[in-house]
C-alpha positions as CSV (number, residue, x, y, z in Angstrom):
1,X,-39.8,-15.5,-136.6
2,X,-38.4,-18.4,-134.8
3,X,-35.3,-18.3,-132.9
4,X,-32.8,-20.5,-132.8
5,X,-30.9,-22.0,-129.2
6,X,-28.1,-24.2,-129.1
7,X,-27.0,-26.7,-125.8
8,X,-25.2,-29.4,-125.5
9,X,-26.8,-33.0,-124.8
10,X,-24.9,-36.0,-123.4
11,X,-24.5,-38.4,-126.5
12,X,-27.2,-41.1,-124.7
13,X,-29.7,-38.5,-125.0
14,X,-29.1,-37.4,-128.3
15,X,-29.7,-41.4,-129.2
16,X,-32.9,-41.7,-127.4
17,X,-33.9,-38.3,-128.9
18,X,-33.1,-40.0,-132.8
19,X,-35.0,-42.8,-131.6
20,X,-37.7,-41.2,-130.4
21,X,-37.9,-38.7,-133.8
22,X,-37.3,-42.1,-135.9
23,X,-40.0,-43.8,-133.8
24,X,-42.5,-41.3,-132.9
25,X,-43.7,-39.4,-135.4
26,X,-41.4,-36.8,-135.4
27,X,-39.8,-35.0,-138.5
28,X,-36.8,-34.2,-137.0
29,X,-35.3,-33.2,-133.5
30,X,-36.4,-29.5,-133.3
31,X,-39.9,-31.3,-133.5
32,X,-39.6,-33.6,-131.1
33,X,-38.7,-30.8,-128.5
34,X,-41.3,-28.5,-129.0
35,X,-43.8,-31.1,-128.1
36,X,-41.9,-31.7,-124.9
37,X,-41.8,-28.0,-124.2
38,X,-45.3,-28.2,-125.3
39,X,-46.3,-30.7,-123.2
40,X,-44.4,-29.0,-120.0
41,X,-46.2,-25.7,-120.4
42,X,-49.9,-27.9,-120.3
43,X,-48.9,-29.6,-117.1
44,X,-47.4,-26.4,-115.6
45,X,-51.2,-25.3,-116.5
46,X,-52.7,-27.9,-115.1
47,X,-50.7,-27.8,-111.7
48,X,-51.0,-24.1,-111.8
49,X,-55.5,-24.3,-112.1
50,X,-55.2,-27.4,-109.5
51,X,-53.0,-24.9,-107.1
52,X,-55.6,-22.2,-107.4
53,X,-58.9,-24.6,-106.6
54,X,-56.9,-25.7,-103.2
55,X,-56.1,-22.1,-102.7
56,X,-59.7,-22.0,-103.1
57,X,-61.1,-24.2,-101.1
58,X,-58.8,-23.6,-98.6
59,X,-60.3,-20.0,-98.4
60,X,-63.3,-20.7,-96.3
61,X,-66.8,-21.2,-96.8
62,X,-68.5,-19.9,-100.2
63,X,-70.6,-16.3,-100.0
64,X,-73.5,-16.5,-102.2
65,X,-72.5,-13.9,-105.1
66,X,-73.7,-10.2,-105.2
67,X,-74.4,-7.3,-108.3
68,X,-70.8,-5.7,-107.4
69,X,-69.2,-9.5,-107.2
70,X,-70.5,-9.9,-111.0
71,X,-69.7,-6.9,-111.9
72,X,-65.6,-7.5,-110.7
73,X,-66.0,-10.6,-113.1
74,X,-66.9,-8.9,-116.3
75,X,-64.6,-6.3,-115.6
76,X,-61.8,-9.0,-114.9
77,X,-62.9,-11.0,-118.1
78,X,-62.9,-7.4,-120.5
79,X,-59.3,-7.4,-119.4
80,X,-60.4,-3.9,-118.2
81,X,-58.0,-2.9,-114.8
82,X,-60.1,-2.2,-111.6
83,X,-59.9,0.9,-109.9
């Protein structure tokens, strides 16, 4: 079930947002913000996988991988919690 949320939008937004939803593709203005909140949560992704490859990399050399290593994975990836 959708919700619905109300706010209020300075009046020069509100005509770039008609514009945008008579312009752009858009059905209407709900539209038109769900793809910008869509779009938000891909880059917060996106900066979210970049800040865990620094983290990464900034973690020191790479170990080759062991049985018990593997093992971690596939219990990680089952969604199963480790003891």
């Amino acid at each position: 079930m959708a919700n619905t949320i109300s706010f209020a939008i300075p009046e020069p937004i509100v005509e770039y947002i008609d514009n945008r939803v008579a312009t752009g593709g858009y059905g209407n203005r709900s539209e038109y913000i769900r793809d910008l909140v869509r779009i938000d949560q891909r880059e917060q992704a996106k900066r979210r996988l970049r800040d865990l490859v620094a983290e990464g990399l900034a973690s020191g050399s790479a170990t080759p991988m062991n049985s018990a290593d593997w093992a971690d994975m596939e219990t990680v990836a089952r969604g199963e919690v480790q003891a």
